[in-house]
N, C-alpha and C positions, 0 to 999 in steps of 0.2 A: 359643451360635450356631455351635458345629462343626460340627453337622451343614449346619446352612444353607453355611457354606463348602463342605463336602466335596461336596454335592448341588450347587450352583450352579458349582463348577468342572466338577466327571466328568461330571453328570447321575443321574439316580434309578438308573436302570439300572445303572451302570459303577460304583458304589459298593457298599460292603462295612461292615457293620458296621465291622469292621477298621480302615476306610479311618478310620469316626472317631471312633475308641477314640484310633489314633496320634493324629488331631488333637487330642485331648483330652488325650493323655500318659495314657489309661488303657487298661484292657481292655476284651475284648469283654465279657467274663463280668460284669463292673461294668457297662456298658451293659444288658445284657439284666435286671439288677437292677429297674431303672428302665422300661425300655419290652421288649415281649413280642416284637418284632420290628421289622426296616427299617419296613417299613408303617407301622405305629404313630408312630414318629419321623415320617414324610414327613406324616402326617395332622396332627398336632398343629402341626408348621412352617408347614400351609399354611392351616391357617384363623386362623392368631396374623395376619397385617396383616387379615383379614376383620375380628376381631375388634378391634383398633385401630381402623378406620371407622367401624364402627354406633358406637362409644362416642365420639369426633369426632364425628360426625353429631349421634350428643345431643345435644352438648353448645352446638353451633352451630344447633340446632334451638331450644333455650331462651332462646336470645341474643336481645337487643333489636333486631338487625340487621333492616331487610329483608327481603324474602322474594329478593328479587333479589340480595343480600349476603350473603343465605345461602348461595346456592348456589355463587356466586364464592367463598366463604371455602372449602366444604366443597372447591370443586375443587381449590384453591390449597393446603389442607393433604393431599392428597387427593396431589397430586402431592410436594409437598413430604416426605411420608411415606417416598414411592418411592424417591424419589432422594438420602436421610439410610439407606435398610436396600435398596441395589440387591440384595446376595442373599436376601432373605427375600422380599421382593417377584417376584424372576428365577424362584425356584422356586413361588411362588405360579400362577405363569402362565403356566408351562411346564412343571411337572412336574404339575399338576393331572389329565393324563391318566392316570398312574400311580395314581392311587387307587383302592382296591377301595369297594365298594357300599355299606358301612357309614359311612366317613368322606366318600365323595364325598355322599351324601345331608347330611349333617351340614354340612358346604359352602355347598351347595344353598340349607340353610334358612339359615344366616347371612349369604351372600348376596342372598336374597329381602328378609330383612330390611333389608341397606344398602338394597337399590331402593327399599321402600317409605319409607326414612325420606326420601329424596330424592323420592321422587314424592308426597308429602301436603307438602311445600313447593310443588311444582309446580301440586298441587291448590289451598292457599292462595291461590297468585298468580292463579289462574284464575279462584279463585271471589271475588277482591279486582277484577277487571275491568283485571287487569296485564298479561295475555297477547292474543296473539291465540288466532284456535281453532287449535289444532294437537295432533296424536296426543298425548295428554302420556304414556302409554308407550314410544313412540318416543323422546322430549324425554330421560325421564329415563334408561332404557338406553345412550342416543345419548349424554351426558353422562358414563356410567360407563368408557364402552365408547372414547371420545377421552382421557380419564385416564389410564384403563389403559395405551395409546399409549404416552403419552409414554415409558414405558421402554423401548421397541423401538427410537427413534429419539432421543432428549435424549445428549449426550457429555457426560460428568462437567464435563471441563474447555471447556466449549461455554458463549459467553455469556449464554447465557439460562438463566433460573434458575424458580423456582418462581412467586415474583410473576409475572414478563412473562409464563411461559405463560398461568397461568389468566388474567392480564388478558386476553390475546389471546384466548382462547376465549371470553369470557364478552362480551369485543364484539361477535364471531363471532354468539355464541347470542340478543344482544342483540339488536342490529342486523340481522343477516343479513349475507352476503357478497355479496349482486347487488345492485343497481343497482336499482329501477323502469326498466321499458324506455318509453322515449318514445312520449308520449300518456299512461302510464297514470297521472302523479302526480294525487292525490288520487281515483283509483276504490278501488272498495269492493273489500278482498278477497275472493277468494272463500273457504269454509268449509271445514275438511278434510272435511269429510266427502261436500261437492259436488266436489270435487276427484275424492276416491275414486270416487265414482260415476263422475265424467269418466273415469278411468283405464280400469274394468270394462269400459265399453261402448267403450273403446276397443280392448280388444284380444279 
């Protein structure tokens, strides 16, 4: 994990093989043994936590849990990953611009995969009569996409921890955060996709 240090302190740019060889106590020449250049290191560091999720996803996919538990556990380890490997994770999601074509695609599809294992839960719940209607690629995106969050804003030494967040979200994603506005308790929602329509014709 030297390089994950050396990149998550300098950034992808401002680092040098060099930079971490020293962090290693070895050479550059001994590094390039092993990987063909920077690039290569930076591609490998940042699909390793991808990789870490879809196989958590598995494995919490299998589980007896829930479909609603599922997905509160997936976010709870989910976050919990982040903030156990802050730089593996920091370069994950910040240095990901830095990739060239071959390993950004590479990415891409290991990614595609976490959404999907998250979004055939969502499909579950839907097709279980546990949801209301709503975008479920919106739902599941919108779910990966407030995870990811939490490391831009979470302080190490901040009393909230992995549990309370994903609890707090997942009451959030529950419940909702509004109110029914008076008069409407017990009307029928409407559909997203009347909704949508409502939108189009409105602007």
């Amino acid at each position: 994990m030297a390089a994950a240090a050396v990149f998550s302190d300098k950034g992808y740019r401002a680092s040098t093989i060099q930079d971490i060889g020293r962090e290693l106590g070895t050479t550059s020449a001994a590094l390039y043994y092993y990987f063909g250049s920077k690039q290569e290191i930076l591609g490998e560091l940042i699909v390793r936590p991808v990789r870490q999720l879809r196989e958590m996803a598995a494995e919490v996919a299998q589980s007896p849990l829930s479909n609603r538990e599922k997905l509160g556990e997936i976010v709870r380890r989910h976050i919990d990953m982040m903030l156990k490997q802050r730089e593996l994770f920091t370069i994950f999601l910040r240095e990901r611009v830095e990739l060239e074509a071959q390993h950004a695609g590479r990415l891409a599809e290991m990614e595609e995969e976490y959404y999907r294992q998250i979004r055939s839960i969502i499909d579950d719940a839907a097709r279980a009569g546990e949801m209301r209607d709503v975008n479920r690629q919106m739902l599941a995106l919108g779910i990966i996409g407030m995870t990811n969050w939490v490391l831009r804003w979470h302080k190490p030494d901040g009393a909230l921890g992995a549990d309370e967040i994903a609890s707090a979200y997942m009451d959030i994603l529950g419940g909702g955060a509004f109110k029914e506005p008076p008069g409407t308790a017990g009307a029928t929602p409407v559909p997203a996709e009347a909704a949508r329509r409502r939108v189009k014709r409105a602007s």
